[in-house]
DRENVEX-320655 format. One record per residue: x, y, z of N, C-alpha, C, O, CB in turn; residue in three letters. Coordinates in pm, whole numbers, plus 50000, padded with zeros to 5 digits. Glycine has a CB too. Example, Ala and Ser with C-alpha at 12.3 -4.5 7.8 and 13.67 -1.06 7.14 Angstrom:
<atoms>
513194943150780512304955050780513204967050780514244966850846511314955350905ALA/512854977550708513674989450714512905000350787513415011450804514084994050572SER/
</atoms>
This chain:
<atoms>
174105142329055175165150429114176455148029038177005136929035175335147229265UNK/176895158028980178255158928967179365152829041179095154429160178435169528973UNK/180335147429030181575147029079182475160529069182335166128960182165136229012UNK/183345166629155184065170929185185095174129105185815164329085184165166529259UNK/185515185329044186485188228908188045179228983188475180729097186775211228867UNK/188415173328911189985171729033190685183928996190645191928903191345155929005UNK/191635181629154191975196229138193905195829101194785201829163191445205829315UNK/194035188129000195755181428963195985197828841196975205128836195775157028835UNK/194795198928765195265212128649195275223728721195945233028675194195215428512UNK/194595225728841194215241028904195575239728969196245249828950192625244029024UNK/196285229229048197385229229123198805227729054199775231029122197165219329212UNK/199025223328928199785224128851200365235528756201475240228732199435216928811UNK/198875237728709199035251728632198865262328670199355272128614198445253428544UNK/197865263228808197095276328873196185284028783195755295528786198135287128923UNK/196065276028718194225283628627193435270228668193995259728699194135286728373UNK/192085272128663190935264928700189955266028791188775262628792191215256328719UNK/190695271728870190545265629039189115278629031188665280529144192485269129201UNK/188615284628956187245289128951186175280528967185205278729040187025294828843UNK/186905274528842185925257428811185735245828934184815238128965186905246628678UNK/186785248028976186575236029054185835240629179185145232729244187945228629088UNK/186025257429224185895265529364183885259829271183175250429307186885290229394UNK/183695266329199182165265029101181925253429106180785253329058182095268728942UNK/182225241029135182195232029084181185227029207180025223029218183515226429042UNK/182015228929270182325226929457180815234929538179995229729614184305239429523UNK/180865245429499179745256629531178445249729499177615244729575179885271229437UNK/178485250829363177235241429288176575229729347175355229329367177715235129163UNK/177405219929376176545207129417176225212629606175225211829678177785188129391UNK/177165216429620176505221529808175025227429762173925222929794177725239229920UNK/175305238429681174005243629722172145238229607170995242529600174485262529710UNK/172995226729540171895216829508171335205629596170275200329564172275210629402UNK/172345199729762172225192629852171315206629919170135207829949173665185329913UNK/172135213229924170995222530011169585229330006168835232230099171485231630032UNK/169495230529921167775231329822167335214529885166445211229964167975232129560UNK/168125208129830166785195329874166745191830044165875184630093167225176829782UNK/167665197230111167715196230216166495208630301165895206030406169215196630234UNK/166365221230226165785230130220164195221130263163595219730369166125238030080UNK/163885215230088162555212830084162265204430162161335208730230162075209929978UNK/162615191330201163015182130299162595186830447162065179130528164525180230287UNK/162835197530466162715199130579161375207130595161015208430712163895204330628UNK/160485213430489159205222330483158515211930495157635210630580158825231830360UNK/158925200830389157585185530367157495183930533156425184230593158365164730261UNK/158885182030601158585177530728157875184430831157385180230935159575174730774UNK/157915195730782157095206230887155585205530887154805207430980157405221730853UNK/155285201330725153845203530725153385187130752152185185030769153245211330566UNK/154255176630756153645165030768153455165230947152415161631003154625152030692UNK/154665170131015153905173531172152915180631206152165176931296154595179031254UNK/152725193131136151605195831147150845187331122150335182931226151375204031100UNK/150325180530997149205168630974148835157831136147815154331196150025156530828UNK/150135155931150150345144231305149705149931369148665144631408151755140931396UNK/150085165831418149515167131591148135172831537147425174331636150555180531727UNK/147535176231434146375176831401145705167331429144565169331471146245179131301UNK/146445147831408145415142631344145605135831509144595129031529145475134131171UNK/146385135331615146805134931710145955137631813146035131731921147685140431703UNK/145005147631785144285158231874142705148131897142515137031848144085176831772UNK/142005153831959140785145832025139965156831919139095150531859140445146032237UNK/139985171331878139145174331820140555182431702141415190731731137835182231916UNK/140315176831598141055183831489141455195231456142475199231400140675182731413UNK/139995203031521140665220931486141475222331599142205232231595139395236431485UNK/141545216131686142645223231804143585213231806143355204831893142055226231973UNK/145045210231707145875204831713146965207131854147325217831902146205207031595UNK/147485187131920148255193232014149435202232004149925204531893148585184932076UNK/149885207032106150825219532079151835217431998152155223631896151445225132192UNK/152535204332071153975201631979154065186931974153155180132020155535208232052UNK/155345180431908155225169131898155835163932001155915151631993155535165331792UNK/156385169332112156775163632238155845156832301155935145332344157205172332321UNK/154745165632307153745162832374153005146232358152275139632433152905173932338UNK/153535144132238152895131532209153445120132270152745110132251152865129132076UNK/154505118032341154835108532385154575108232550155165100732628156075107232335UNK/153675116932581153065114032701151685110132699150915112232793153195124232778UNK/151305102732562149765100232528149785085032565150705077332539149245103732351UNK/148565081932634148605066532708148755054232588148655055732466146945063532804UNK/148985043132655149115033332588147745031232485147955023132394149425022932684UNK/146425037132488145885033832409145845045232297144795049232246144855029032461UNK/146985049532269147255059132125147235048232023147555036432040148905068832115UNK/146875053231928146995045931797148125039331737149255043431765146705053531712UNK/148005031331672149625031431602150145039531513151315042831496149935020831533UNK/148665044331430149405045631311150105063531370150925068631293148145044031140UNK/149765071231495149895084031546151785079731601152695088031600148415088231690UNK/151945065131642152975063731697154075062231570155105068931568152805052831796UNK/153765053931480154155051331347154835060731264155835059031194153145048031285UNK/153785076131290153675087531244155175093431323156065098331255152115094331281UNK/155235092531414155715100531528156885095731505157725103931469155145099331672UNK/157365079331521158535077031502159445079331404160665080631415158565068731517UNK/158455079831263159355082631142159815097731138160815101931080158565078931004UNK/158915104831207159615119731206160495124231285161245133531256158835129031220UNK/160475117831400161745118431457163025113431349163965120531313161635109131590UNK/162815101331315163775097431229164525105031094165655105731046163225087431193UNK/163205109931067163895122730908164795132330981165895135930939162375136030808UNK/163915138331156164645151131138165995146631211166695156131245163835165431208UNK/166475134331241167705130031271168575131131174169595137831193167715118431312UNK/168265123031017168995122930894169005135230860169805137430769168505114730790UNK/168425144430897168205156430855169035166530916169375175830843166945159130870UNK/169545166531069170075172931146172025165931049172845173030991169375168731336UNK/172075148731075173315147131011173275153430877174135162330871173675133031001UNK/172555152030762172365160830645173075177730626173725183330538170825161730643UNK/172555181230749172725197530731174625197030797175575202430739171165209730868UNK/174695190030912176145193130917177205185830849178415187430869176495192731038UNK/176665177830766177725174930640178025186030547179115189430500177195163630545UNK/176865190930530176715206130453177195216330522177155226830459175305210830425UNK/177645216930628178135227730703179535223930735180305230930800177285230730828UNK/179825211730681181335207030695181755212130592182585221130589181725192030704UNK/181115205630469181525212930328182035227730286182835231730201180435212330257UNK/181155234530391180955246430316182305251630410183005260530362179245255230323UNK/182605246630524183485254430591184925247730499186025253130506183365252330778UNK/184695236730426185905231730353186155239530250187315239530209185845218430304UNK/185265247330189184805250930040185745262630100186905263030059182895253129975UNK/185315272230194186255280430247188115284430252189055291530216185885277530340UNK/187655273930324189285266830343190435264330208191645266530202188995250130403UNK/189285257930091189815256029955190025270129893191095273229840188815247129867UNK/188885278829902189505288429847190655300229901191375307929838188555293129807UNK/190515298630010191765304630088193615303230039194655309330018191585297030233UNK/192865288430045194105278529986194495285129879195395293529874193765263029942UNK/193825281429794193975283529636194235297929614194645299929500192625279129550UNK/194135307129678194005319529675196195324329729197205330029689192345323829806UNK/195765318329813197165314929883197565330729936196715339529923198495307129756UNK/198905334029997199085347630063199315355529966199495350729854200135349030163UNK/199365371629990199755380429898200925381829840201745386929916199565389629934UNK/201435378329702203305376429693203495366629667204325362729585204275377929805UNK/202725359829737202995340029676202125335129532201165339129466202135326129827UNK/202905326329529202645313929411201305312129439200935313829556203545298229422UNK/200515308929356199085308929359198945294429287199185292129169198315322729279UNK/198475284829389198345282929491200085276229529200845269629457196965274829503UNK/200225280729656201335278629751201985264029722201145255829760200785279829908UNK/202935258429678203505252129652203185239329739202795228129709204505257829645UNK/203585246529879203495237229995201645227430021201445215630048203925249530143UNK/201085233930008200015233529991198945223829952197785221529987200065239929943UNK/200105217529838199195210129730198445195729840197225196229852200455203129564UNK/198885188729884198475180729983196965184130051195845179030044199575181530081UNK/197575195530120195965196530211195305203230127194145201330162195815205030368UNK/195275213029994194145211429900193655198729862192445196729848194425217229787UNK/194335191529849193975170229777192855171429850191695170529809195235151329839UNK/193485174530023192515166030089191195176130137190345170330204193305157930223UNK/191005187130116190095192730151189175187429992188005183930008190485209230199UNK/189755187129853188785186729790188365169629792187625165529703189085194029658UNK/188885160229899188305147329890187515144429965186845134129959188985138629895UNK/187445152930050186885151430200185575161030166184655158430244188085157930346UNK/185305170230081184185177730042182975166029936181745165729939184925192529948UNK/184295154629822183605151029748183275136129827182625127529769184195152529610UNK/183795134129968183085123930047181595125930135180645119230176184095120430141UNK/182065138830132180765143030254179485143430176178455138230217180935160130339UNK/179575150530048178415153829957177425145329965176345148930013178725154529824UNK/177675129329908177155119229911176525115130073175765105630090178135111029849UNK/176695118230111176505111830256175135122030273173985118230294178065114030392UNK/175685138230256174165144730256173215143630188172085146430227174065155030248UNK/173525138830055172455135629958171925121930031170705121930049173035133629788UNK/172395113830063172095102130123170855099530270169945091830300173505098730158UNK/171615112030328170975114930464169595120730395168615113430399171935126830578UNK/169495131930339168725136930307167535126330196166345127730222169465148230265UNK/167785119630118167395109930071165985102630233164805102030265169045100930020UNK/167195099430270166275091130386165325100630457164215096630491167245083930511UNK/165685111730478164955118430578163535124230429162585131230465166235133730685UNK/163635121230323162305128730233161525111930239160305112630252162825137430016UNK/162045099430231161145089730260160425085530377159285081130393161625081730233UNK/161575088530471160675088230608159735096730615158615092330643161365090630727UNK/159875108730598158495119530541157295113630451156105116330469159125132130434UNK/157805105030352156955101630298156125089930370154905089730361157425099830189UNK/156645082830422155835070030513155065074930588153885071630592156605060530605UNK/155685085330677155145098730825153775100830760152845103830835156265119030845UNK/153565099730647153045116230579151255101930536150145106930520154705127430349UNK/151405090930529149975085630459149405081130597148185082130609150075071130326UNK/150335075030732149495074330844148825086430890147895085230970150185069430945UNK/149285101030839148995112830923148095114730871147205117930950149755123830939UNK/147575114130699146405121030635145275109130660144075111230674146685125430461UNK/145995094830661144575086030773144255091430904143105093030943144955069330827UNK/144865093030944144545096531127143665113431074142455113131096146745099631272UNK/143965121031039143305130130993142065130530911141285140030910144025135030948UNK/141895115930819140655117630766140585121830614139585122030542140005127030847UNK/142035125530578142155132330437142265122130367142755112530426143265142330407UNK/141925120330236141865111130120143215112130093143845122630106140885114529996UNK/143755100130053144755101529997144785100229855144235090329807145455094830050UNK/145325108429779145135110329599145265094829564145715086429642146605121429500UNK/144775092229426145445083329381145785086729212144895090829138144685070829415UNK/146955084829173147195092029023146435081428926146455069128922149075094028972UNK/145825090628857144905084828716145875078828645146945084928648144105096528610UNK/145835067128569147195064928476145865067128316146275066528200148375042628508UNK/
</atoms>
């Protein structure tokens, strides 16, 4: 991931601020692709769970709620399963509204920068809460890559108890 163009030449000179508005755009919507895929892995690894969850495989239980009304003699590795996916789609839920903080900042920046009709481009007064919208965009980023990070490993842990409990081989790469 990129760092964040600073924004001292776009606010000084008033050329740039494409670059930096681009700059800004770019890494959101590279957090958001992986946040994207992140969240399909997780869909199909619950499916795998309440498949492998079920007393007869072709009839997976309905949802994953359901699983925590299964008696004490459930498996571990179904509980194991269960807990880590709760856990992704937590990092996953903080993930997306860091990204939805951003983007409403990304907004805000270009408004800014855009400034009123007649005025100095960007507004003199201004320069401040541009600083801080573009610091507060290049704080959050990390945090979604971060969140999101956690929530594709917890998927990944979720994801080898589910294809045991299911019965599926798990690959192993040829070296």
């Amino acid at each position: 991931m990129e760092v964040l163009k600073s924004p001292s030449e776009v606010l000084e000179t008033g050329t740039g601020k494409d670059g930096l508005l681009l700059s800004a755009r770019r890494d959101i919507c590279k957090a958001s692709r992986c946040l994207s895929e992140a969240m399909a892995r997780m869909e199909a690894t619950e499916l795998l769970v309440l498949r492998a969850c079920a007393t007869e495989p072709t009839e997976p239980v309905a949802s994953i709620q359901l699983l925590h009304d299964i008696d004490e003699g459930t498996k571990y590795g179904e509980w194991l399963a269960l807990v880590r996916l709760e856990g992704a789609r937590e990092h996953g839920q903080d993930a997306l509204r860091c990204l939805d903080d951003c983007t409403g900042r990304l907004w805000t920046l270009a408004l800014m920068l855009d400034g009123l009709p007649g005025a100095p481009r960007p507004a003199p007064h201004a320069r401040r809460s541009i600083e801080e919208q573009v610091d507060a965009v290049a704080e959050k980023l990390p945090v979604a890559y971060g969140n999101t990070f956690n929530m594709i490993s917890l998927i990944g842990f979720a994801t080898e108890p589910a294809l045991a409990l299911a019965r599926i081989p798990i690959p192993i790469p040829v070296q």
